[in-house]
C-alpha positions as CSV (number, residue, x, y, z in Angstrom):
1,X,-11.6,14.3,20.2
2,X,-11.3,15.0,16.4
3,X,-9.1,12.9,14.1
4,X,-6.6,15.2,12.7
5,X,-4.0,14.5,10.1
6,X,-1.0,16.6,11.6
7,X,1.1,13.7,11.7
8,X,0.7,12.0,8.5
9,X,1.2,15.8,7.0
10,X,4.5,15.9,8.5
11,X,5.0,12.1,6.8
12,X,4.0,13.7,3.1
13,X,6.2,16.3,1.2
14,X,4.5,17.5,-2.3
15,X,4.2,21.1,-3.3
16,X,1.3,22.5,-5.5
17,X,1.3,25.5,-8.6
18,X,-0.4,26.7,-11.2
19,X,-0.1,25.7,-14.5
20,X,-1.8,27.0,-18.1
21,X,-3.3,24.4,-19.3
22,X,-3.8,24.0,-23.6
23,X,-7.2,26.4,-24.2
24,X,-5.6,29.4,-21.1
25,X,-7.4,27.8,-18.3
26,X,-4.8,27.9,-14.9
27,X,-4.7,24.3,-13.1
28,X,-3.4,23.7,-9.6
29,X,-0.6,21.0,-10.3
30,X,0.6,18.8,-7.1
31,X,3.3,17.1,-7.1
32,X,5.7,14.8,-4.1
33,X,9.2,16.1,-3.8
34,X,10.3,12.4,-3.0
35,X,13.0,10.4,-5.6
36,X,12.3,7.3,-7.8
37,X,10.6,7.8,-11.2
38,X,7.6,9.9,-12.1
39,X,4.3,8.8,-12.3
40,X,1.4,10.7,-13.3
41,X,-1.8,10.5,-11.2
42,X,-5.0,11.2,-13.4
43,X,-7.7,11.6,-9.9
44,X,-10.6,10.7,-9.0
45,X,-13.4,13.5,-9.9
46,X,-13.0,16.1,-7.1
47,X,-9.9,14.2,-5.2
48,X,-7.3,15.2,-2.9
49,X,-3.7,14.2,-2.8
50,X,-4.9,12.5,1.1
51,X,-7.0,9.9,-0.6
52,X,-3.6,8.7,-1.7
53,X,-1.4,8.3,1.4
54,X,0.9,5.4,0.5
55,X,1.8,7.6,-2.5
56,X,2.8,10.3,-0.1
57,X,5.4,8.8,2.1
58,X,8.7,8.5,1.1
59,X,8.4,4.8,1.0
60,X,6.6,5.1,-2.2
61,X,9.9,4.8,-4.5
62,X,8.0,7.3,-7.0
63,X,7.4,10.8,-7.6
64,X,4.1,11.5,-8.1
65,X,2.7,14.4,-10.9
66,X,-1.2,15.5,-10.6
67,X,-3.9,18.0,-10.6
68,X,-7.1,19.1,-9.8
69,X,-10.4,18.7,-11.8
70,X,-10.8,22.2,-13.5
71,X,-13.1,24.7,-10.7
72,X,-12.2,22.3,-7.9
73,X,-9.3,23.3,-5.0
74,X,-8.0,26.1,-6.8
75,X,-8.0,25.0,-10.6
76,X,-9.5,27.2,-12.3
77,X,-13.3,27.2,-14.4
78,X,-12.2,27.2,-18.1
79,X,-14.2,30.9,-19.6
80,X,-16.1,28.4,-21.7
81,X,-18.0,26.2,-19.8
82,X,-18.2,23.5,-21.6
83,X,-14.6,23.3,-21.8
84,X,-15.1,20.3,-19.3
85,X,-15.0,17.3,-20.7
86,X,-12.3,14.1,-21.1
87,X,-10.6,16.1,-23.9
88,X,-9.9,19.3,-21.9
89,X,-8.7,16.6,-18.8
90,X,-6.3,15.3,-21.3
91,X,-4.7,18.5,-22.3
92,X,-4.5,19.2,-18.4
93,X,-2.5,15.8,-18.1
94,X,-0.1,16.6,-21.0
95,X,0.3,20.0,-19.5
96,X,1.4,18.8,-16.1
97,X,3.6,16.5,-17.8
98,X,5.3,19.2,-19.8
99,X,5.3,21.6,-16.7
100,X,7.4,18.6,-15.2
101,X,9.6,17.8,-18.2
102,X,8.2,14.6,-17.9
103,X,8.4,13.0,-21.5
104,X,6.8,9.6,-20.8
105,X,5.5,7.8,-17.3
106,X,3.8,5.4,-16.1
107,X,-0.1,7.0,-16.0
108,X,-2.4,5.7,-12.8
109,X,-5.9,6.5,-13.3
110,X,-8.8,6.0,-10.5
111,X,-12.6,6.1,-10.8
112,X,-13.2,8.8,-13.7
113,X,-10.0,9.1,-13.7
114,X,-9.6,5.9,-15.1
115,X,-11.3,7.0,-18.3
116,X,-8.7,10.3,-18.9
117,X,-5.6,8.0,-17.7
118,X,-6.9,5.2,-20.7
119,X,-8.0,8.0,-23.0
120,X,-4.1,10.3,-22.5
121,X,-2.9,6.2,-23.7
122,X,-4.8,5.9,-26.6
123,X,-4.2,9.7,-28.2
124,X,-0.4,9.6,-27.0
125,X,1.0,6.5,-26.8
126,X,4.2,8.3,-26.8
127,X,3.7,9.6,-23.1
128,X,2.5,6.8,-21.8
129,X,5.1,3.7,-20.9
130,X,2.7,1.8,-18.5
131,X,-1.2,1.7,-17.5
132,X,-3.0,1.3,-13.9
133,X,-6.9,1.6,-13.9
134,X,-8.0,1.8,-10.0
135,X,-11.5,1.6,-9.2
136,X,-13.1,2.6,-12.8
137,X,-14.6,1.5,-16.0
138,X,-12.3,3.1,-19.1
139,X,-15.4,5.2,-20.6
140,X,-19.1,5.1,-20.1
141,X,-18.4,5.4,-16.1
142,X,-21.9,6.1,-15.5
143,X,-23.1,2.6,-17.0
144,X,-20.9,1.1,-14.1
145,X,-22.3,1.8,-11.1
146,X,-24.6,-1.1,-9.7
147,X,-22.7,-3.7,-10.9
148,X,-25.4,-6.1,-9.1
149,X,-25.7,-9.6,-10.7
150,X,-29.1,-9.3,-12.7
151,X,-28.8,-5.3,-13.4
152,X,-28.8,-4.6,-17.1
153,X,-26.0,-2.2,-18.0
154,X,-28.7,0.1,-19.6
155,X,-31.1,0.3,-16.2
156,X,-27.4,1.4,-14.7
157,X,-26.4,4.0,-17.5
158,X,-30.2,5.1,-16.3
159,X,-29.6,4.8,-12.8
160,X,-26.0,6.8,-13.1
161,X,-27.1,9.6,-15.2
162,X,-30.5,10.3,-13.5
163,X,-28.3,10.2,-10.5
164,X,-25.7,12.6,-11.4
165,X,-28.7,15.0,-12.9
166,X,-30.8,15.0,-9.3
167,X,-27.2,15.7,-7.1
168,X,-26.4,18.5,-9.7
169,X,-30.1,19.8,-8.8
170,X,-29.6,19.3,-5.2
171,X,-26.2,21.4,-5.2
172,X,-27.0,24.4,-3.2
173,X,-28.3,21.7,-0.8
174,X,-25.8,19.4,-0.3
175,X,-22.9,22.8,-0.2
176,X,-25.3,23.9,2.8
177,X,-25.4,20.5,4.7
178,X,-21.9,19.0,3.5
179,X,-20.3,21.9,4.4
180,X,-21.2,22.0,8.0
181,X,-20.3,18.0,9.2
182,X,-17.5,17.8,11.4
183,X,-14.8,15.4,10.8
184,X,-13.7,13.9,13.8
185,X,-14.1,10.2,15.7
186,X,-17.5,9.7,15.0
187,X,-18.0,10.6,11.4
188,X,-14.7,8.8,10.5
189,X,-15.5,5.8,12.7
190,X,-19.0,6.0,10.6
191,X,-17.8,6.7,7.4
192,X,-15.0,3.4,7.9
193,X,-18.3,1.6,8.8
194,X,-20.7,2.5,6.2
195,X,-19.7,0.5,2.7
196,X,-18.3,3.3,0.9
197,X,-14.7,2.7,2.9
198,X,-13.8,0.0,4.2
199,X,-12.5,-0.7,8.2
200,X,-9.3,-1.6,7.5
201,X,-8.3,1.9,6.3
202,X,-6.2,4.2,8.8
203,X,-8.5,6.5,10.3
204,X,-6.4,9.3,10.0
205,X,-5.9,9.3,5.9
206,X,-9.8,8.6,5.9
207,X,-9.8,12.2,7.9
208,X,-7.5,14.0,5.5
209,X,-8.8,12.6,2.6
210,X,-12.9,14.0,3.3
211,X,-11.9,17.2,5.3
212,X,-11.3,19.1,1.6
213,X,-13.7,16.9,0.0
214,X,-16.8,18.2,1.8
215,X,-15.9,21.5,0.8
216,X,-16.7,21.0,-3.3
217,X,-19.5,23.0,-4.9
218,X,-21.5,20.3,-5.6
219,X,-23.5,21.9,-8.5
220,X,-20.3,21.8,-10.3
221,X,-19.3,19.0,-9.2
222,X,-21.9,16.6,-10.6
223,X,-21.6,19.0,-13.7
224,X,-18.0,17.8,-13.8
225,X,-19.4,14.1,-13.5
226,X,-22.0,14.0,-16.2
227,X,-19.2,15.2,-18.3
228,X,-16.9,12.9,-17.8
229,X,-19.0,9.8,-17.3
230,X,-20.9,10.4,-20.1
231,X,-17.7,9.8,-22.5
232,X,-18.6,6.6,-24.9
233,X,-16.6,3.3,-23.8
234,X,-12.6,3.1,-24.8
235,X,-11.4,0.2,-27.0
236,X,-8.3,-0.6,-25.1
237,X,-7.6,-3.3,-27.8
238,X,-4.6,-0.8,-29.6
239,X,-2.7,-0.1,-26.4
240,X,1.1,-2.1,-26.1
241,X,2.4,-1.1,-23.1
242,X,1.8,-2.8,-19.9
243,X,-1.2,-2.7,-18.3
244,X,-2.7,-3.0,-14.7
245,X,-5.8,-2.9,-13.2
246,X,-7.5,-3.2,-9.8
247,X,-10.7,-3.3,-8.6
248,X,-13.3,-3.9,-5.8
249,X,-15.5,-6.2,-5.4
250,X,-17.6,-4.4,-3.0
251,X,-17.0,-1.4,-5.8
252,X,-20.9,0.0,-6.2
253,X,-19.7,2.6,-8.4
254,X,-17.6,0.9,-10.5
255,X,-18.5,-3.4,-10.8
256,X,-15.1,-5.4,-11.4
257,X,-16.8,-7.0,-14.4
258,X,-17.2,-3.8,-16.1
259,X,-13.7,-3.1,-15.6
260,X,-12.3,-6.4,-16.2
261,X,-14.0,-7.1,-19.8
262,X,-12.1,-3.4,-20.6
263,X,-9.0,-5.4,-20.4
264,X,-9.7,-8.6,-21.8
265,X,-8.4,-8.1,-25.2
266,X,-5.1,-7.6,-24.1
267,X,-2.3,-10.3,-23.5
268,X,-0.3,-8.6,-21.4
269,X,-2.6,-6.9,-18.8
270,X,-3.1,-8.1,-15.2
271,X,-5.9,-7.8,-13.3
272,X,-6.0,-7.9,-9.2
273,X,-9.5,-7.8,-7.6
274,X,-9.8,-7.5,-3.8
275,X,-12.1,-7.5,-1.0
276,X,-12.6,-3.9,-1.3
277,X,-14.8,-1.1,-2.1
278,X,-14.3,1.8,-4.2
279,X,-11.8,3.8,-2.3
280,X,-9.3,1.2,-2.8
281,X,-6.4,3.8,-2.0
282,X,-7.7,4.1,1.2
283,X,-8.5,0.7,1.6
284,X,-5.7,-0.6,0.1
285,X,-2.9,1.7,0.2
286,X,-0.2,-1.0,0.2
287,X,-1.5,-3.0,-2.6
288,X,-1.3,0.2,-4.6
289,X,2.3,0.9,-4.0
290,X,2.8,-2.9,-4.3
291,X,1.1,-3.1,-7.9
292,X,2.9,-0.1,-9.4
293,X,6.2,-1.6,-8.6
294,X,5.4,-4.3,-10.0
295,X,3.5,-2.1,-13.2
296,X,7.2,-0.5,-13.1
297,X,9.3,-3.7,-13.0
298,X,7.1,-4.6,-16.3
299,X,7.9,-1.2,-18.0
300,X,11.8,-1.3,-17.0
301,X,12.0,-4.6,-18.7
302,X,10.1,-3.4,-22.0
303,X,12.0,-0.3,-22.2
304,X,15.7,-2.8,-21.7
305,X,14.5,-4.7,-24.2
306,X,14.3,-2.0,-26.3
307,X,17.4,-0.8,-25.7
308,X,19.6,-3.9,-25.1
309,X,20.0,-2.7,-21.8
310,X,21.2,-5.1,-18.7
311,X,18.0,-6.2,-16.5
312,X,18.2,-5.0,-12.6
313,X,17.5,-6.3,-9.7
314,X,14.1,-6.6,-8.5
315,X,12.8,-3.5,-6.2
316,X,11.0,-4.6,-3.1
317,X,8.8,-1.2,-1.2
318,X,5.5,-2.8,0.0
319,X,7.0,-3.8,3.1
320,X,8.3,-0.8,4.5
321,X,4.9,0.9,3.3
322,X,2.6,-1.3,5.1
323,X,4.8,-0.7,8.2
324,X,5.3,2.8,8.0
325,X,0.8,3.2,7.4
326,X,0.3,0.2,10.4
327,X,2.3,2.9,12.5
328,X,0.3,5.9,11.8
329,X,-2.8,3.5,12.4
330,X,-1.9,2.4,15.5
331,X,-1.0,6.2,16.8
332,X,-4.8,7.1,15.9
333,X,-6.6,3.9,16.5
C-alpha cells in the first residue's frame, strides 16, 4: 500500500506565488496562512515546504515566508546563468520579505541554507531580529561533509567538491533512475532505515517530503550546490541578535563541530545538538518548533528592552506539536 500524505495536507494551509526577484528572475514564494509572527525560512538546496511539517500545522505559533532555489519547483532559471550564487539567494530572501511586507523576522536557515540565512544577517542586520542555523556550516558547506574524527577539513572540501562535480556529470542519469522510484511502504520504511533519516520520523512527512524531491533535474541541481557550497566561510563574530543553532550528530553532511566553532565567538548563541542526522526537521520536528520559540522568546525580550516595553508571559507550543505529529504517526504507522 503506498504512503500518501492526504492527511497531513489537509493538516497544512500555505499558499505559493511568484515573485520578481532583484536582477528579473520570477521565484515561487510559499508561504502558511496560519497566525503568530513571521519567520522566514531560507531552505535546504532543492527543499519542499513537507520536509518541514511541524512548521505546517497550525500548532506552529508562526507564519512561515520561503521560496524555492532558482530553476527548482517552479522558480525560475535567472537568463544569466551564473546568476546562482549566495548573493542572488539573498536578493531572493529580501524579495520575499518585501513581497510580504515583512520588515524584520526571525531568519531559519537549514543545510545550505544555513549559509544564505547567516549571509541575509551579516549584509542586513536590519531584517534580521533573530538567527537559527539547522543542519549546516555558515559558508564553505562543502568542507563539512565527513565530519569523521581524523578527516582533515581539506580531504573533506576535496571529498565535497569532487562529489558535487561527479553528481552534476551523472545528471541525466540520476533524472532517468530518480524519477522512476516509487514512494510508498517500502522505500519509506528503507529510506527511515538507511542513516540519512532517522526512524523516529513520521512516515508520512518522510513521503511528502521526497515525492517532489525525486523529481529535480539533478544536473542543475548539483550546479546549484557547487555554487552555493563553494561560498568562503562567514565570520559570524559582528552579528548582535540572538542566535540558535542545531545540529546532528549523526549529520554526514554537515559535522556539529564545523557548525559549532561558527558560533563560538558569540556570547549569546545557543547551541542544541541531538541524536540526529541531517534531516533534523524530519527527525526532529518538535525540537524545531520548540527552539524557535524559545529563539522568539529571546528576540521579544531584546526588542522590549529596546523599547521599555512590559515583558509577557512565556509561550508554551511544543506540546500540542508533538501530540498533533504522534497522531498523524500513529494513523500511518
Amino acid at each position: 500500500m503506498s504512503v500518501t500524505p492526504a492527511r497531513y495536507g489537509r493538516l497544512r494551509q500555505m499558499q505559493e506565488h511568484d515573485v520578481a526577484s532583484a536582477d528579473g528572475t520570477l521565484i515561487r514564494v510559499w508561504r502558511t496562512r496560519h497566525s503568530g509572527p513571521p519567520v522566514l525560512l531560507c531552505p535546504g538546496l532543492g527543499t519542499v515546504p513537507e520536509s518541514w511539517p511541524a512548521l505546517l500545522l497550525p500548532t506552529s505559533g508562526v507564519t512561515v515566508h520561503s521560496w524555492y532555489d532558482r530553476g527548482t519547483m517552479g522558480s525560475q532559471r535567472p537568463a544569466d546563468p551564473t546568476r546562482i550564487g549566495v548573493a542572488d539567494s539573498v536578493a531572493d530572501a529580501l524579495a520575499v520579505l518585501d513581497d510580504a511586507g515583512v520588515r524584520r523576522c526571525v531568519v531559519v536557515g537549514w543545510s545550505m541554507g544555513v549559509t544564505v540565512a547567516a549571509e541575509l544577517a551579516l549584509r542586513h542586520p536590519e531584517r534580521v531580529s533573530g538567527l537559527m542555523l539547522i543542519g549546516g556550516a555558515p559558508g564553505d558547506a562543502l568542507a563539512a561533509v565527513l565530519g569523521l574524527p581524523g578527516v582533515p577539513e581539506e580531504l573533506r572540501r576535496l571529498i565535497g567538491v569532487g562529489g558535487a562535480h561527479a553528481l552534476r556529470a551523472a545528471g541525466p542519469l540520476l533524472n532517468g533512475v530518480l524519477s522512476r522510484v516509487p514512494v510508498n511502504d517500502v522505500t519509506t520504511f528503507l529510506l527511515r532505515h538507511s542513516g540519512l533519516v532517522l526512524p523516529s520520523s513520521a512516515p508520512d512527512a518522510v513521503a511528502a517530503a521526497i515525492s517532489r524531491f525525486l523529481t529535480h533535474d539533478w544536473s542543475w541541481y548539483f550546479t546549484l550546490a557547487l555554487a552555493l557550497g563553494r561560498w568562503p566561510a562567514q565570520d559570524l563574530s559582528g552579528l548582535t541578535c540572538p542566535v540558535t543553532v542545531i545540529a546532528g550528530r549523526f549529520d554526514v553532511l554537515a559535522s556539529a563541530g564545523s557548525v559549532a566553532r561558527s558560533i563560538g565567538v558569540l556570547p549569546q548563541a545557543r547551541f542544541r545538538r541531538l541524536a540526529a542526522g541531517h534531516l533534523l526537521p524530519l527527525e526532529a520536528p518538535d525540537v524545531v518548533v520548540e527552539e524557535l520559540a524559545l529563539l522568539q522568546e529571546r528576540v521579544d525580550a531584546v526588542e522590549r528592552v529596546l523599547t521599555g516595553a512590559e515583558p509577557v508571559p512565556r509561550r508554551t507550543r511544543t506540546a500540542p506539536v508533538r501530540r498533533a505529529l504522534t497522531s498523524r504517526s500513529r494513523h500511518h504507522a
